[in-house]
C-alpha positions as CSV (number, residue, x, y, z in Angstrom):
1,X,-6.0,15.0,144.1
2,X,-8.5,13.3,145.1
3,X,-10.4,12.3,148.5
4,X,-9.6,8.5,148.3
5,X,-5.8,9.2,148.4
6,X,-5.8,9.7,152.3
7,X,-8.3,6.9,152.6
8,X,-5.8,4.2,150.7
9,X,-2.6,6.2,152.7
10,X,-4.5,5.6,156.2
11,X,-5.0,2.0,155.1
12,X,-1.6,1.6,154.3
13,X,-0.3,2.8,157.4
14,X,-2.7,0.4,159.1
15,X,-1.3,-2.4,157.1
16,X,2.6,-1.4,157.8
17,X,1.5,-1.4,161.7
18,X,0.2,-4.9,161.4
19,X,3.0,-6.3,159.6
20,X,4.9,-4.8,162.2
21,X,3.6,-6.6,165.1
22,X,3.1,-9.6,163.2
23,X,6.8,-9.2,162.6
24,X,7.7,-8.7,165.7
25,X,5.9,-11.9,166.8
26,X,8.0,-13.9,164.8
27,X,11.0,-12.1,165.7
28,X,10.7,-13.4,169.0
29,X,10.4,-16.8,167.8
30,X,13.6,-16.4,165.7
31,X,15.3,-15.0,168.9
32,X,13.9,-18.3,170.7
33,X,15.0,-20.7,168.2
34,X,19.0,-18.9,168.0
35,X,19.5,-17.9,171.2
36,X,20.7,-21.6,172.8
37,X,22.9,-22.0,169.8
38,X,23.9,-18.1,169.3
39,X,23.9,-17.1,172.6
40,X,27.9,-17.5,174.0
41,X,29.3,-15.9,170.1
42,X,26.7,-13.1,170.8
43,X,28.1,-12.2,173.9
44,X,31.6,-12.6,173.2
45,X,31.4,-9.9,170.4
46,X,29.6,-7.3,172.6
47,X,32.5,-7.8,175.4
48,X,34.9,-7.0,172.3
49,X,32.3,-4.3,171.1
50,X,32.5,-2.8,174.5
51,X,36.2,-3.1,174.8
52,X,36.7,-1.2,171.3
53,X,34.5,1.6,172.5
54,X,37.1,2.4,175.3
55,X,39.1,5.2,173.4
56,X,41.5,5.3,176.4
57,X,42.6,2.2,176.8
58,X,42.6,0.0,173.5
59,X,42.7,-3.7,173.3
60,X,46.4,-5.2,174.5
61,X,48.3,-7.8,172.2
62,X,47.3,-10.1,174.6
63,X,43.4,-9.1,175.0
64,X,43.6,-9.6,171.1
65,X,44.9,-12.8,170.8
66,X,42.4,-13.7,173.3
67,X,40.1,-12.5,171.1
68,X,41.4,-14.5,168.1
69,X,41.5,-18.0,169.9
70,X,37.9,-16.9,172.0
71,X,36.3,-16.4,168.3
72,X,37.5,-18.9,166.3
73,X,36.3,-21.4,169.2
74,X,32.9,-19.8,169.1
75,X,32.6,-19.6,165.6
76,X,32.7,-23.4,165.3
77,X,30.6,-24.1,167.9
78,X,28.2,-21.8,166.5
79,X,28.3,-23.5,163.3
80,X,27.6,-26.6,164.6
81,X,24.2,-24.5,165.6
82,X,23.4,-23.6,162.6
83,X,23.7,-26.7,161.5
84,X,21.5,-27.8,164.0
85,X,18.7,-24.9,162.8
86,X,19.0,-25.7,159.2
87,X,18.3,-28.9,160.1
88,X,14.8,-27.5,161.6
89,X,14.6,-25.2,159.1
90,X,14.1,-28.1,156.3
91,X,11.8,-30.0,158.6
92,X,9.9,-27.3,159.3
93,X,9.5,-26.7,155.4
94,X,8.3,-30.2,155.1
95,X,5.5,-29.8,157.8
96,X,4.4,-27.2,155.7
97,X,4.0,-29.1,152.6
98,X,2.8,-31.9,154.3
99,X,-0.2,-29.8,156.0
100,X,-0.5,-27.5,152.6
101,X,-1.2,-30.9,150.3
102,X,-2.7,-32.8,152.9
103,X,-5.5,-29.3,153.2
104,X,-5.5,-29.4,149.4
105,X,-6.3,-32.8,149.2
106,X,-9.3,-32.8,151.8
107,X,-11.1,-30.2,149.7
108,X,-13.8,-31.2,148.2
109,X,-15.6,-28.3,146.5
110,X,-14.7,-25.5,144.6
111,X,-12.0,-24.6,141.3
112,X,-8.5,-25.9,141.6
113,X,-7.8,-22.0,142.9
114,X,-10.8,-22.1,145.8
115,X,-9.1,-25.5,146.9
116,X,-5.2,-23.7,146.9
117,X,-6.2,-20.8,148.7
118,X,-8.2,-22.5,151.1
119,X,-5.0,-25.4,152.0
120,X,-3.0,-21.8,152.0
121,X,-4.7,-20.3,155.0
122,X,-5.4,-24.0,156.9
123,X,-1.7,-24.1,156.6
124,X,-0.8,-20.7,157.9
125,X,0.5,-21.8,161.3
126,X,2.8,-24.4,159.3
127,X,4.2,-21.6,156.7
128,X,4.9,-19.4,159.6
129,X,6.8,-21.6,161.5
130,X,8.9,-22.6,158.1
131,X,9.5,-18.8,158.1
132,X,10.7,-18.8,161.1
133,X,12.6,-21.2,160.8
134,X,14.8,-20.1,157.5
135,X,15.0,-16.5,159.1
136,X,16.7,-18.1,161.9
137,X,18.7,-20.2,160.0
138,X,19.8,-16.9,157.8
139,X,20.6,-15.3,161.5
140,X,22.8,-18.0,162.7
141,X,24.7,-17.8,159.3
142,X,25.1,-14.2,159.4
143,X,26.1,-13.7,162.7
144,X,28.6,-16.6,161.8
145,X,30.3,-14.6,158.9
146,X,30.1,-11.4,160.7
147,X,32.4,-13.0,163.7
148,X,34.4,-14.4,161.0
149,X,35.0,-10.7,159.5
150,X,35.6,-9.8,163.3
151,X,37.9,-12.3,164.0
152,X,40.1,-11.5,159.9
153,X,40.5,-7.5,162.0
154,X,41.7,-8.7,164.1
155,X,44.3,-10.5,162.8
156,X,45.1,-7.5,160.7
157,X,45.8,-5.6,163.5
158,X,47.6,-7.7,165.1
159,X,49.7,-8.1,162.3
160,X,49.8,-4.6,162.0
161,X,50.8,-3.8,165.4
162,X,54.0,-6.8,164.7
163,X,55.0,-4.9,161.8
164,X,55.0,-1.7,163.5
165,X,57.3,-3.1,166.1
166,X,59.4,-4.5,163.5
167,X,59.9,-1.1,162.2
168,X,60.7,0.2,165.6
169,X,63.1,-2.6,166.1
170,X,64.9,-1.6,163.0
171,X,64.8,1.9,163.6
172,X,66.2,1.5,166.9
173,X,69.2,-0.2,165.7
């Protein structure tokens, strides 16, 4: 082995740590961007997180019907959000083109490379907010189908629960 090895593994570590807090950066910014639109579906699944975590007392027939007109209500209005941020999302995307060729254009020295890289890192603010943007949008979807995997179990178990009282019905007769 030799004595770079620890040099390139220090770097590395020093370049994981800064793409961390970049990361985190635009994590917030994501956050920002989802929260007016994610915000009420967010919350509505932790209260039915929270409620599944109670071993003692599971969720009624009634608390899960609540929960299957609750979600499908929030689900749409959350669509219509994420709507909304892929909206922003291709806008943003734009702005980056626009400020990318616009950069690209204003340079007047240098190889056709020297003018790209330089319109890449004028443009940096502009990428990073298109980045943003699409991880939000992605969020907004995702957090859309997850609900919507939520919301099928709980149908099954509500039809589940039916069935079994079906049974008992029968059994009883």
């Amino acid at each position: 082995m030799s004595k770079i090895e620890p040099i390139i593994l220090n770097q590395i570590k020093n370049i994981s740590n800064d793409v961390q807090i970049n990361s985190s950066y635009i994590d917030e910014i994501v956050d920002e961007i989802t929260e007016p639109f994610m915000k009420d579906l967010d919350e509505y699944v932790k209260k039915i997180q929270t409620k599944l975590q109670d071993k003692k007392n599971p969720p009624t027939d009634s608390e899960l019907d609540d929960y299957c007109l609750n979600l499908s209500t929030l689900i749409y209005f959350a669509g219509e959000g994420a709507e909304r941020i892929g909206v922003r999302d291709g806008v943003a995307k734009t702005t980056y083109k626009e400020a990318f060729n616009t950069y690209r254009l204003n340079c007047k020295k240098g190889t056709a490379q020297d003018k790209t890289n330089t319109a890449e890192l004028q443009s940096l603010k502009e990428s990073v907010v298109s980045i943003a943007y699409t991880s939000a949008y992605k969020t907004a979807k995702a957090k859309i189908e997850n609900a919507m995997e939520l919301l099928a179990s709980i149908k099954k178990v509500i039809s589940r629960r039916q069935d079994e009282m079906k049974l008992s019905r029968i059994g009883n007769a």
